[in-house]
PDB file of N, H, CA, C and O in Angstrom:
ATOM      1  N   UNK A   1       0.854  -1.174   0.000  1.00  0.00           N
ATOM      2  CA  UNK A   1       0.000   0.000   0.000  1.00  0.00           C
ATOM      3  C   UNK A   1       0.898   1.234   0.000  1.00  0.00           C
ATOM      4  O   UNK A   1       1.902   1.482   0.667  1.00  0.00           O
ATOM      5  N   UNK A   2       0.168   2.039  -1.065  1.00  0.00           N
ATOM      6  H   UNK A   2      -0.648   1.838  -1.607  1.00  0.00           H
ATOM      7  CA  UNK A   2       1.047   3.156  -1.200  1.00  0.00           C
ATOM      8  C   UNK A   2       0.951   4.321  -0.142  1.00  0.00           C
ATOM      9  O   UNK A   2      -0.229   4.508   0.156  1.00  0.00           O
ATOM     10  N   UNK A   3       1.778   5.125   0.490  1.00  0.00           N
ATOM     11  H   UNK A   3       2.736   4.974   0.248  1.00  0.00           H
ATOM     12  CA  UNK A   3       1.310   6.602   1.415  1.00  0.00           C
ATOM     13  C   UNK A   3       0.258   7.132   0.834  1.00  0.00           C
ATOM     14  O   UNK A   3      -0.382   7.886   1.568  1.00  0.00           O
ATOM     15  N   UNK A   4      -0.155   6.988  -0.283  1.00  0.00           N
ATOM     16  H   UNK A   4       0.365   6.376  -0.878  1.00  0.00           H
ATOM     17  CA  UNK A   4      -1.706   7.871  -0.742  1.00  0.00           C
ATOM     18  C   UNK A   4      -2.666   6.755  -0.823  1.00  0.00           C
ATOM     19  O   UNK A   4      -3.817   7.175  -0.935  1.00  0.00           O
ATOM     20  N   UNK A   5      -2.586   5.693  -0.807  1.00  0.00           N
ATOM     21  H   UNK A   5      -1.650   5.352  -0.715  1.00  0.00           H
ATOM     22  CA  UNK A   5      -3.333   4.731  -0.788  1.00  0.00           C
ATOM     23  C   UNK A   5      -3.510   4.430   1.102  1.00  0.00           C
ATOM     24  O   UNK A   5      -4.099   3.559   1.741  1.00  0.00           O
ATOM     25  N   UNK A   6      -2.989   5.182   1.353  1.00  0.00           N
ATOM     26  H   UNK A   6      -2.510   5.890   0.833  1.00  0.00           H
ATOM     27  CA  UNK A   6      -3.309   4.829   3.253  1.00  0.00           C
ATOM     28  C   UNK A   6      -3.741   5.905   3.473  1.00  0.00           C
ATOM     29  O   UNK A   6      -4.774   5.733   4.119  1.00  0.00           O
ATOM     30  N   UNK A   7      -3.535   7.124   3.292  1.00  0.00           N
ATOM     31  H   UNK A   7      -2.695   7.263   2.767  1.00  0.00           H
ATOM     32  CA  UNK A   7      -4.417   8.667   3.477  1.00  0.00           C
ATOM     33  C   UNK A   7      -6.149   8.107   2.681  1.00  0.00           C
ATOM     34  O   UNK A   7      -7.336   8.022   2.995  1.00  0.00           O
ATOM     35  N   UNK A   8      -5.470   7.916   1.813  1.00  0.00           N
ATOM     36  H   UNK A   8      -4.506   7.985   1.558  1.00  0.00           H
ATOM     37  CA  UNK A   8      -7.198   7.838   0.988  1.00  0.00           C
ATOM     38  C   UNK A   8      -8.025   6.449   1.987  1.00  0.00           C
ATOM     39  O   UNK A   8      -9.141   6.744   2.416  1.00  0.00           O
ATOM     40  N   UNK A   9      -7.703   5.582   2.194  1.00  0.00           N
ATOM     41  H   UNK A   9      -6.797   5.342   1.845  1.00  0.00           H
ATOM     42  CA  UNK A   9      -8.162   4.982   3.500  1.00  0.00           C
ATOM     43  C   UNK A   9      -8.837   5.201   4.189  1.00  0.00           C
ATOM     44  O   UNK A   9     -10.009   4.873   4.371  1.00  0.00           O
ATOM     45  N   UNK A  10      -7.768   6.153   4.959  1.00  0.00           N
ATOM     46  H   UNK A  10      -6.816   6.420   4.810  1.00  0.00           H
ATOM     47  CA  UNK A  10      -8.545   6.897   6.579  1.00  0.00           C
ATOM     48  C   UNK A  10      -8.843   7.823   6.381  1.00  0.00           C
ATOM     49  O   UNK A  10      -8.977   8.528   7.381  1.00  0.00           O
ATOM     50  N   UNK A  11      -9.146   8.464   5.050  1.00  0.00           N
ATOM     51  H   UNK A  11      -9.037   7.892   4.238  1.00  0.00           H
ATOM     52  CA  UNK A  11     -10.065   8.944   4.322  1.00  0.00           C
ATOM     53  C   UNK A  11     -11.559   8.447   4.654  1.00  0.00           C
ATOM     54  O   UNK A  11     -12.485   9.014   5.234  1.00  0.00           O
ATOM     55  N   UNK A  12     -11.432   7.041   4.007  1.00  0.00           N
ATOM     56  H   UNK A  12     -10.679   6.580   3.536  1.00  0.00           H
ATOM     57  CA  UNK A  12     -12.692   6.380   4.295  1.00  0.00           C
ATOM     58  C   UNK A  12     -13.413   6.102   5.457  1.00  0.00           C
ATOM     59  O   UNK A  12     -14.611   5.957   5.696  1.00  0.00           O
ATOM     60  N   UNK A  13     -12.166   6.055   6.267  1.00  0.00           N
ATOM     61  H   UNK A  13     -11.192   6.173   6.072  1.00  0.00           H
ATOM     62  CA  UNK A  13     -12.564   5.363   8.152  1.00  0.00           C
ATOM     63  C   UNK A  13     -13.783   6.703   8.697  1.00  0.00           C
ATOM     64  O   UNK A  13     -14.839   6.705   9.328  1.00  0.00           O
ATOM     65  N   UNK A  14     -12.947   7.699   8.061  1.00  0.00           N
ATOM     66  H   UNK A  14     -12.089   7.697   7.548  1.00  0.00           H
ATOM     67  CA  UNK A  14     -13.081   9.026   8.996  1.00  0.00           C
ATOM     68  C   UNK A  14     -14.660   9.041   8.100  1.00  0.00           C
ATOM     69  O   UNK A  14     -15.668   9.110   8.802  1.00  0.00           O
ATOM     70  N   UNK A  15     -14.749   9.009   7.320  1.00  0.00           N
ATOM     71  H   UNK A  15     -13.930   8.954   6.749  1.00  0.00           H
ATOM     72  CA  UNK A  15     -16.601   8.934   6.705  1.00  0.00           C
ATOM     73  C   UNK A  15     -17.464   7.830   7.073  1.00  0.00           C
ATOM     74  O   UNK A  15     -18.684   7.886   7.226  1.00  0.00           O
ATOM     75  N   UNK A  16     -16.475   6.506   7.240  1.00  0.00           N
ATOM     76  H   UNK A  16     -15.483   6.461   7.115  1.00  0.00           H
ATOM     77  CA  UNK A  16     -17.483   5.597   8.182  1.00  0.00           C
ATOM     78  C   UNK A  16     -17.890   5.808   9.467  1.00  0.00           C
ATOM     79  O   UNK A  16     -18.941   5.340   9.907  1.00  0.00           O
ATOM     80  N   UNK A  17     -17.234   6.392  10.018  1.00  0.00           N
ATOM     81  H   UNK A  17     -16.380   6.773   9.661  1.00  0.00           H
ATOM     82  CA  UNK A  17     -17.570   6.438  11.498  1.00  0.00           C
ATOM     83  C   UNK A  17     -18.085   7.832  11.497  1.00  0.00           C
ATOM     84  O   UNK A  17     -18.229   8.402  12.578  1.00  0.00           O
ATOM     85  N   UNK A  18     -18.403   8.490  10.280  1.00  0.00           N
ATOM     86  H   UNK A  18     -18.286   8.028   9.401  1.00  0.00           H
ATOM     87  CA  UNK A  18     -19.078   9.567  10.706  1.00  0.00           C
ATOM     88  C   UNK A  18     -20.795   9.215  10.401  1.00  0.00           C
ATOM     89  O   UNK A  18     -21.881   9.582  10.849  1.00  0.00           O
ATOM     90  N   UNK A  19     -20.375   8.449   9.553  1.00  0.00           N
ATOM     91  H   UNK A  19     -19.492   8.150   9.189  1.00  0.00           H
ATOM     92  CA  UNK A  19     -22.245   8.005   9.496  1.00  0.00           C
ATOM     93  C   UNK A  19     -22.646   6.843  10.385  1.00  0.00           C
ATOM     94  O   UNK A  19     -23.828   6.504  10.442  1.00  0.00           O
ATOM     95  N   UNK A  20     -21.714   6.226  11.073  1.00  0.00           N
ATOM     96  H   UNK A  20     -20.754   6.500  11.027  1.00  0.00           H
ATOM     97  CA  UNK A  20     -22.127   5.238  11.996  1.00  0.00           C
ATOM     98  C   UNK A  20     -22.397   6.194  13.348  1.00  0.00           C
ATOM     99  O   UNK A  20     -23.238   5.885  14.192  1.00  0.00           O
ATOM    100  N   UNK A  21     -21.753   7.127  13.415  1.00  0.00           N
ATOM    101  H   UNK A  21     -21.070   7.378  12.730  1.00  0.00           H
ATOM    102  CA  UNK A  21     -21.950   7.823  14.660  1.00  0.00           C
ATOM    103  C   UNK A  21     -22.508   9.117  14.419  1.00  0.00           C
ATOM    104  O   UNK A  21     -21.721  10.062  14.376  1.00  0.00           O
ATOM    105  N   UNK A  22     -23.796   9.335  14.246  1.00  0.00           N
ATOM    106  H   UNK A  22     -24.435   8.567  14.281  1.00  0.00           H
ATOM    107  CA  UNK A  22     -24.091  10.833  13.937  1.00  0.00           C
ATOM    108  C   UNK A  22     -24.141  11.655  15.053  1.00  0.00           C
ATOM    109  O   UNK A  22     -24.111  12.879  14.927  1.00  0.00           O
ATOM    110  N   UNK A  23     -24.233  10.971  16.401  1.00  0.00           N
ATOM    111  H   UNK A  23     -24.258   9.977  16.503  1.00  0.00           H
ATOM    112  CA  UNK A  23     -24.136  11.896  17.654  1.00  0.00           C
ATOM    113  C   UNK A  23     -22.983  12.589  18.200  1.00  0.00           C
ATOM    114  O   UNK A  23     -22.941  13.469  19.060  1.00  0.00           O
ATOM    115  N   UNK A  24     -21.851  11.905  17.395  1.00  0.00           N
ATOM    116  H   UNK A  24     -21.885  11.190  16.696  1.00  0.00           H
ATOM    117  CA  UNK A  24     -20.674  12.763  17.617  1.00  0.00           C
ATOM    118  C   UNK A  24     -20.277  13.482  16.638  1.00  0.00           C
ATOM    119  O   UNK A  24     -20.817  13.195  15.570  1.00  0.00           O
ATOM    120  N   UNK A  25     -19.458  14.392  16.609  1.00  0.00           N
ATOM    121  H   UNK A  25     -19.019  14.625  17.477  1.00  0.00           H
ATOM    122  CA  UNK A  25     -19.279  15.333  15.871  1.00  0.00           C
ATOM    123  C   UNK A  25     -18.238  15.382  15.274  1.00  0.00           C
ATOM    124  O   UNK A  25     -17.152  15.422  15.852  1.00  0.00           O
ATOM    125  N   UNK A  26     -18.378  15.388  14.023  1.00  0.00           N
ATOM    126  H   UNK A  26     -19.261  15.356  13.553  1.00  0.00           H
ATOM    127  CA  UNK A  26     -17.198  14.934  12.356  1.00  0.00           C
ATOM    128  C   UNK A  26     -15.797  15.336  12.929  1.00  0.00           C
ATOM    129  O   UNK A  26     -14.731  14.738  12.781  1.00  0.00           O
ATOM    130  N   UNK A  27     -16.074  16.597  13.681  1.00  0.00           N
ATOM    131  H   UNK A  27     -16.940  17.083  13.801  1.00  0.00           H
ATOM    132  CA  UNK A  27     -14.674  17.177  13.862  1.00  0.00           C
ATOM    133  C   UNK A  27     -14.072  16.090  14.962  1.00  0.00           C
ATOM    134  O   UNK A  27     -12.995  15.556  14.698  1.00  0.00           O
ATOM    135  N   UNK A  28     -14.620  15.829  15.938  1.00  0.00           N
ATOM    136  H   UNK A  28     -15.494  16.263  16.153  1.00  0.00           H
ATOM    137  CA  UNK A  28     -14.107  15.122  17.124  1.00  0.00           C
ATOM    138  C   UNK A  28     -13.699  13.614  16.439  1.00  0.00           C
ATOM    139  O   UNK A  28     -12.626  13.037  16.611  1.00  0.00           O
ATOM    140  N   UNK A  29     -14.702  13.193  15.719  1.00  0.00           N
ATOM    141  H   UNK A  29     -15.573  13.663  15.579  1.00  0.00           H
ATOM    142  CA  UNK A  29     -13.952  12.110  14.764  1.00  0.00           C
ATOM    143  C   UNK A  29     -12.970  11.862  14.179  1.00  0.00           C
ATOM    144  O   UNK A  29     -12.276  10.858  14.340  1.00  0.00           O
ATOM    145  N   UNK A  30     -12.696  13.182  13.049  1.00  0.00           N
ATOM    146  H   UNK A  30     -13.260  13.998  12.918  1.00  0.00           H
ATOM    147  CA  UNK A  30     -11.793  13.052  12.708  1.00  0.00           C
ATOM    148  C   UNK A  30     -10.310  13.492  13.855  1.00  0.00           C
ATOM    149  O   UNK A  30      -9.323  12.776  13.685  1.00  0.00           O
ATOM    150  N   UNK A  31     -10.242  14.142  14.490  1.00  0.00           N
ATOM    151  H   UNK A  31     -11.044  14.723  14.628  1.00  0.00           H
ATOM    152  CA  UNK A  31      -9.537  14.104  15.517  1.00  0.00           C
ATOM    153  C   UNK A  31      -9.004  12.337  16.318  1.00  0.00           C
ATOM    154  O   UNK A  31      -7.914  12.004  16.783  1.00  0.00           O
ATOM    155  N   UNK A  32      -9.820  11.843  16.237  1.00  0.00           N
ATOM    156  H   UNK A  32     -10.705  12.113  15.860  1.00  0.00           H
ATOM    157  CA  UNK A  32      -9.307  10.252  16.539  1.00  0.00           C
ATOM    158  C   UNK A  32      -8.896  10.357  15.891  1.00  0.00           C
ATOM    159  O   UNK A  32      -7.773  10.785  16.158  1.00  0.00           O
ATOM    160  N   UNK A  33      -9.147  10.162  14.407  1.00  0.00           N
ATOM    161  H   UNK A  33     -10.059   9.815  14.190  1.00  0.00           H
ATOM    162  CA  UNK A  33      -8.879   8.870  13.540  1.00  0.00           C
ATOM    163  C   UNK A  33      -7.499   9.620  13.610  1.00  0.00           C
ATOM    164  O   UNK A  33      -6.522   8.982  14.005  1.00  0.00           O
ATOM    165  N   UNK A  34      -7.395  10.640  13.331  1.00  0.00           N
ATOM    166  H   UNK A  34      -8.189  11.158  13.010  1.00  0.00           H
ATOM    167  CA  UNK A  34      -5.722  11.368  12.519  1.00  0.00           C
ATOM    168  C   UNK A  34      -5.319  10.684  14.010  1.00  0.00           C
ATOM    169  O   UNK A  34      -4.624   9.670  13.954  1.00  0.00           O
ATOM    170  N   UNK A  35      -5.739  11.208  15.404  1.00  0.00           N
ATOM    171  H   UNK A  35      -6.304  12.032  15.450  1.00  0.00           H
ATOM    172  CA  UNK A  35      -4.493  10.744  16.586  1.00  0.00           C
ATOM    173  C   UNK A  35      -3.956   9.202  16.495  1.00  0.00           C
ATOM    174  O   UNK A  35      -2.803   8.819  16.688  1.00  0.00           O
ATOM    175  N   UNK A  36      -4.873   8.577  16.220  1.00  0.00           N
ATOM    176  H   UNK A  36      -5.810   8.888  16.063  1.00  0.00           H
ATOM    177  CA  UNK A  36      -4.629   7.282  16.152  1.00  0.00           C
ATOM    178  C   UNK A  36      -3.558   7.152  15.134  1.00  0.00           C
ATOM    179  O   UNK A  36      -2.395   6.763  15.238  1.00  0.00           O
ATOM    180  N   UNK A  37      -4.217   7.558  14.171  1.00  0.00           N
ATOM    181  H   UNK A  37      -5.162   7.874  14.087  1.00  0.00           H
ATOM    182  CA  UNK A  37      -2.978   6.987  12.901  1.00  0.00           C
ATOM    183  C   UNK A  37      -1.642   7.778  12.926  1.00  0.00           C
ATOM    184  O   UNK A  37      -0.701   7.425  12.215  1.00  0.00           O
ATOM    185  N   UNK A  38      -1.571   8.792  13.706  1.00  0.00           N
ATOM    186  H   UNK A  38      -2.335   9.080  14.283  1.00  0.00           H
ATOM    187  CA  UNK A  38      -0.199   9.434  13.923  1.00  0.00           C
ATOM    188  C   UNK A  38       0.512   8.706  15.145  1.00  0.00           C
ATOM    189  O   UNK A  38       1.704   8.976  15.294  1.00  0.00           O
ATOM    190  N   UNK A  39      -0.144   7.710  16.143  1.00  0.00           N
ATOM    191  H   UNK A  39      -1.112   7.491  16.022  1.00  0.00           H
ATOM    192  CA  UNK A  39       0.390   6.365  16.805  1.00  0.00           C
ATOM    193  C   UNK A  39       1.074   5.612  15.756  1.00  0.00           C
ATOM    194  O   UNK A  39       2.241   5.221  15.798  1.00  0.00           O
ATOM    195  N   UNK A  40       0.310   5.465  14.901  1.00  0.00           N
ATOM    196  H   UNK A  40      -0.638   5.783  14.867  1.00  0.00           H
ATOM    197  CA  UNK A  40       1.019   4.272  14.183  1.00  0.00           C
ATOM    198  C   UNK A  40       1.775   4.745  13.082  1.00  0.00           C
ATOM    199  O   UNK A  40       1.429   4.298  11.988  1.00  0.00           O
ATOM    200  N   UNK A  41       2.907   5.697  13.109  1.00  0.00           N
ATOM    201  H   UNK A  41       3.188   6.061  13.997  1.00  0.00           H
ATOM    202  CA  UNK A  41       3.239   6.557  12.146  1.00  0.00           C
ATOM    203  C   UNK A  41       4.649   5.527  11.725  1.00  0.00           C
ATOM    204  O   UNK A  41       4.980   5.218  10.580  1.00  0.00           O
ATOM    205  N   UNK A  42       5.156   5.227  12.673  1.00  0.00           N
ATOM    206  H   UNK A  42       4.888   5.478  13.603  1.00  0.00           H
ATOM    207  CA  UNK A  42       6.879   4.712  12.862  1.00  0.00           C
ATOM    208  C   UNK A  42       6.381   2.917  12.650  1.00  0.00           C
ATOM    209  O   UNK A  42       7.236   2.128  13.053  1.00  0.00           O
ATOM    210  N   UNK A  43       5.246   2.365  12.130  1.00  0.00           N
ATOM    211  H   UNK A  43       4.552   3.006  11.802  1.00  0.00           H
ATOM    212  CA  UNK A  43       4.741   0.914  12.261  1.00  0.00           C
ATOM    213  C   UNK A  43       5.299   0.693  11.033  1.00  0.00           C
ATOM    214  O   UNK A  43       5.196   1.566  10.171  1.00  0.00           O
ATOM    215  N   UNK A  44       5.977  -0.518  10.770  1.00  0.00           N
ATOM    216  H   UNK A  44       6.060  -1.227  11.470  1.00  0.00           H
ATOM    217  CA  UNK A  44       6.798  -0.825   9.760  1.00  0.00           C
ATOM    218  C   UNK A  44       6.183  -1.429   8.848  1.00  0.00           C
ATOM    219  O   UNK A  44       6.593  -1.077   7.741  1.00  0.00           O
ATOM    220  N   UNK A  45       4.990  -2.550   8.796  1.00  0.00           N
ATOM    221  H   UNK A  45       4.658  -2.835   9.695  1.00  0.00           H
ATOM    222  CA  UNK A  45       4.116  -3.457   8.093  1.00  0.00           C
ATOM    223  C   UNK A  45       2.903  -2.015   8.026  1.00  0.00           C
ATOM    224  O   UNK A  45       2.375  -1.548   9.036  1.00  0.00           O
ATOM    225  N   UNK A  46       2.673  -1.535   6.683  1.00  0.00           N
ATOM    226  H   UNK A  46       3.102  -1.913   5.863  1.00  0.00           H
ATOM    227  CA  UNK A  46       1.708  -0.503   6.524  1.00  0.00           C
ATOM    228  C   UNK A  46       0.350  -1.020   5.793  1.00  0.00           C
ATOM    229  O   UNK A  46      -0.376  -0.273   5.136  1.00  0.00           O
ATOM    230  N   UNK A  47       0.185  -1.978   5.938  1.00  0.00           N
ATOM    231  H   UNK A  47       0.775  -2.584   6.472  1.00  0.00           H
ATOM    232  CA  UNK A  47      -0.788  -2.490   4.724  1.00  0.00           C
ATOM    233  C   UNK A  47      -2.129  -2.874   5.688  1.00  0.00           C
ATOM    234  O   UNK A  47      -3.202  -3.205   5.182  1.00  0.00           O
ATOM    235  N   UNK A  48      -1.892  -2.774   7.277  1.00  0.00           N
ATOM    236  H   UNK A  48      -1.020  -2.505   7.688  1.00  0.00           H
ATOM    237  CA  UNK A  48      -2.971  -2.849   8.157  1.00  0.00           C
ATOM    238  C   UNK A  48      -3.499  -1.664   8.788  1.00  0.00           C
ATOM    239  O   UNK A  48      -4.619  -1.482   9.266  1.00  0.00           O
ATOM    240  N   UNK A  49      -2.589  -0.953   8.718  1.00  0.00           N
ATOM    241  H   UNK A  49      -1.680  -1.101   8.330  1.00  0.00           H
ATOM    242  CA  UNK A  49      -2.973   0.746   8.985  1.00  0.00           C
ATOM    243  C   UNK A  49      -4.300   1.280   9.430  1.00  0.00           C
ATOM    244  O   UNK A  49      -4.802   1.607  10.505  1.00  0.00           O
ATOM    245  N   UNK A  50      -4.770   1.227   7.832  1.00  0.00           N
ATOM    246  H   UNK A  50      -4.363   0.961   6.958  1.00  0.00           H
ATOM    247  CA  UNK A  50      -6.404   1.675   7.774  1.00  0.00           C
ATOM    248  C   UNK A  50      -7.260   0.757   8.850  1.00  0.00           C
ATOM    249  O   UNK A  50      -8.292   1.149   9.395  1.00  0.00           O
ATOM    250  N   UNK A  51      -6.693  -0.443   9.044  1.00  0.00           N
ATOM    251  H   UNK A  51      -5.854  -0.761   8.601  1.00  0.00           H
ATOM    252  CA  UNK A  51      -7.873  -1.106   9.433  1.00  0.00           C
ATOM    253  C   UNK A  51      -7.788  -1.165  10.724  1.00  0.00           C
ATOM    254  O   UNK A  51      -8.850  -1.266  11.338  1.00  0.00           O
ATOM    255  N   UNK A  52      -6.419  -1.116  11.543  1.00  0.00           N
ATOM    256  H   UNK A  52      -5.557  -1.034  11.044  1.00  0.00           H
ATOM    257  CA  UNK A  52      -5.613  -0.445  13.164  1.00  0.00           C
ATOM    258  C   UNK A  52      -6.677   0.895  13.813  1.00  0.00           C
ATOM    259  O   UNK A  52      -7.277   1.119  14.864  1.00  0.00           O
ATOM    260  N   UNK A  53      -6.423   1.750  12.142  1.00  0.00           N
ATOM    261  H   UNK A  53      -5.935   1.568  11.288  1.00  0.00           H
ATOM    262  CA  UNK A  53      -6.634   2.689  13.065  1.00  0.00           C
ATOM    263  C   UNK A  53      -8.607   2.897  13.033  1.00  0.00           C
ATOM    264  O   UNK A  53      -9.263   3.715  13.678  1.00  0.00           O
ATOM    265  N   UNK A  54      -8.930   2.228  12.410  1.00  0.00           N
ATOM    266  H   UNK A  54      -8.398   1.564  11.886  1.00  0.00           H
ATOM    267  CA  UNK A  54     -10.669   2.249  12.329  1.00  0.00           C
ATOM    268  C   UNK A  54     -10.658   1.915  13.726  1.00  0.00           C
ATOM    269  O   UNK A  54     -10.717   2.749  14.630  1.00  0.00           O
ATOM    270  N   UNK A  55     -10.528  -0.136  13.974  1.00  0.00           N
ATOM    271  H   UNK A  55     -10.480  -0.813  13.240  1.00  0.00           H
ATOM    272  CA  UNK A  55     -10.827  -0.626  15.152  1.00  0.00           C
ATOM    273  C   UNK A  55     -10.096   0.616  16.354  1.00  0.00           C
ATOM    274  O   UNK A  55     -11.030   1.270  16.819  1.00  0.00           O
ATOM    275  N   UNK A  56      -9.229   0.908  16.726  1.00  0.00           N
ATOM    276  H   UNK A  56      -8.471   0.377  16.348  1.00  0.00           H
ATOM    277  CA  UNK A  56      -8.889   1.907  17.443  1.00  0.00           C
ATOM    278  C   UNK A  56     -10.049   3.279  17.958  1.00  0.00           C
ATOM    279  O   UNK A  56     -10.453   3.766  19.014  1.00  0.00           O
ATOM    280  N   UNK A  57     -10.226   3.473  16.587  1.00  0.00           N
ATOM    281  H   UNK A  57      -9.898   3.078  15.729  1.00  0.00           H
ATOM    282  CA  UNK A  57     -11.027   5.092  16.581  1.00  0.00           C
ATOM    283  C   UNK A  57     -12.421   4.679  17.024  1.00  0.00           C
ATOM    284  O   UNK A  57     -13.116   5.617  17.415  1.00  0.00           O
ATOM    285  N   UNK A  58     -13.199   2.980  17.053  1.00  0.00           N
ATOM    286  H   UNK A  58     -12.634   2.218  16.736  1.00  0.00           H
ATOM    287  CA  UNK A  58     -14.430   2.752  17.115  1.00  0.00           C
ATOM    288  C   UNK A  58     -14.470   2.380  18.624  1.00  0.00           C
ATOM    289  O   UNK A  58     -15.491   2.253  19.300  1.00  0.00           O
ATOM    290  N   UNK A  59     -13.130   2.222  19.054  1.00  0.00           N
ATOM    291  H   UNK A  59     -12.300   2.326  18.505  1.00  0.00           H
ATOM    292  CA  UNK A  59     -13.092   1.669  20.731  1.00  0.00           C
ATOM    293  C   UNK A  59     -13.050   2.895  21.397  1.00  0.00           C
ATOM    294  O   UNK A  59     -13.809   3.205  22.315  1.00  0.00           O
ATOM    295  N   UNK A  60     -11.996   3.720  20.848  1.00  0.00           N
ATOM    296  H   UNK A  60     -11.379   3.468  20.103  1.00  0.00           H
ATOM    297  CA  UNK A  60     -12.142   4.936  21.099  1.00  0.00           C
ATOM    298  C   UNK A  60     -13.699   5.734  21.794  1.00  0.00           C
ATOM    299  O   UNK A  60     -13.945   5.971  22.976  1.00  0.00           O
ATOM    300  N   UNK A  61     -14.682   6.048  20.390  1.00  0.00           N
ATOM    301  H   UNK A  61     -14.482   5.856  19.429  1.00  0.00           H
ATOM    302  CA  UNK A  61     -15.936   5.778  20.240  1.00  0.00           C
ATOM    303  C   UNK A  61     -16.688   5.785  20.855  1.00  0.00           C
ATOM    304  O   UNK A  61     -17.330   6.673  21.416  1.00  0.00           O
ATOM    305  N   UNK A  62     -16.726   4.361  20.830  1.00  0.00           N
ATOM    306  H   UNK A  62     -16.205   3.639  20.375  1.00  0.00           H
ATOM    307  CA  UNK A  62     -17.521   3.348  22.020  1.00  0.00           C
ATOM    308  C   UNK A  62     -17.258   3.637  23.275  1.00  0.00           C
ATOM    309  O   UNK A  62     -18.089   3.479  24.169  1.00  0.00           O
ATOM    310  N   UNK A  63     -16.066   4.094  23.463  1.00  0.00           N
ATOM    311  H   UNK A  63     -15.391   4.222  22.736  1.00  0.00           H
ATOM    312  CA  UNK A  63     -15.825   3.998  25.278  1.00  0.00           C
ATOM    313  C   UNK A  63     -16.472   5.621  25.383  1.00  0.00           C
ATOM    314  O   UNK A  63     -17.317   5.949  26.216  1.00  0.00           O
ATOM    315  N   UNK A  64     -15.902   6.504  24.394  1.00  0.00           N
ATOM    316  H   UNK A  64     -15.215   6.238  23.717  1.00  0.00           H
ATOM    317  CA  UNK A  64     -17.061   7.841  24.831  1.00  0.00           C
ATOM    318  C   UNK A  64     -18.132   8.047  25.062  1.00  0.00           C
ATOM    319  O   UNK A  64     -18.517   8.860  25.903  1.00  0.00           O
ATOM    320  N   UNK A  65     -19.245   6.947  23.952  1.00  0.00           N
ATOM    321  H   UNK A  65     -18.933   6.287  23.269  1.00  0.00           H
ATOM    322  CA  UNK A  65     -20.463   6.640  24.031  1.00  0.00           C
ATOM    323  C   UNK A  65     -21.277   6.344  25.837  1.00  0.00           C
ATOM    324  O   UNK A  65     -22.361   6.613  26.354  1.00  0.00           O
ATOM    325  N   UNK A  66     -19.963   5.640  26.285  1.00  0.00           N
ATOM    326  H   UNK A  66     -19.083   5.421  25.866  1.00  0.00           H
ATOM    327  CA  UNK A  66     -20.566   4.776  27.252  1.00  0.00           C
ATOM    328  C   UNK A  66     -20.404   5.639  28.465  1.00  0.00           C
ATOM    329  O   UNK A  66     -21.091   5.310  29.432  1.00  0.00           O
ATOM    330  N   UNK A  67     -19.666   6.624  28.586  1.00  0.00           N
ATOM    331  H   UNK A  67     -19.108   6.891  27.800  1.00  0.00           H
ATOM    332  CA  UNK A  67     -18.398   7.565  29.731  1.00  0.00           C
ATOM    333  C   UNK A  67     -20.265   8.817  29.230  1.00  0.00           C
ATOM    334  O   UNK A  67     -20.786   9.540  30.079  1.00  0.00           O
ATOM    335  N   UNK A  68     -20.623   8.730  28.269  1.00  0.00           N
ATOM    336  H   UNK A  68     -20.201   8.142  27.579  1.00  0.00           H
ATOM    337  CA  UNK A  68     -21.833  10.262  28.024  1.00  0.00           C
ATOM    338  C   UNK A  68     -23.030   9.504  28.535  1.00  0.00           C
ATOM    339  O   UNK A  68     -24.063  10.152  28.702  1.00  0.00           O
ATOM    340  N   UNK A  69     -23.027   8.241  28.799  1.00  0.00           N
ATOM    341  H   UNK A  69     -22.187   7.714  28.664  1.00  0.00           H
ATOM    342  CA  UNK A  69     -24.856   7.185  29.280  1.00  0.00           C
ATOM    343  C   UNK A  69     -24.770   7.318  30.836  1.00  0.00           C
ATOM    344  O   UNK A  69     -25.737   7.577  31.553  1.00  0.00           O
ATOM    345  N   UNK A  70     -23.434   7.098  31.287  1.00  0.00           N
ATOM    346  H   UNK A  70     -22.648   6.887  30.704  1.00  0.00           H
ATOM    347  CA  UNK A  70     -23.609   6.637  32.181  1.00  0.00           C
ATOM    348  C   UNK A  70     -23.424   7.690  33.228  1.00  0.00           C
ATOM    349  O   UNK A  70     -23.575   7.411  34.417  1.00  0.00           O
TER     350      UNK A  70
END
């Protein structure tokens, strides 16, 4: 996977989880997703990236979801 083929990615992450989550707000989303994937900046195998930093950004997410119910 190419460096523009992993931007265009979490490209995608950052639009999935914006329509899976409409109660949070695009900006705060995308704010994961980029923190996350700037964790995994120095990760040597790049071809899991996109998919690191989704599961990451949805636990992320999820644990906010649950920290605003309760």
């Amino acid at each position: 996977m190419t460096g523009d083929d992993e931007l265009l990615q979490v490209e995608k992450v950052i639009e999935r989880l914006i329509t899976r989550y409409p109660s949070v707000s695009s900006v705060d989303i995308e704010h994961i997703v980029r923190t996350v994937h700037k964790r995994l900046a120095e990760s040597r195998v790049r071809d899991f990236i996109p998919l690191l930093v989704e599961k990451a950004a949805r636990r992320d997410l999820a644990a906010r979801a649950t920290e605003s119910v309760g």
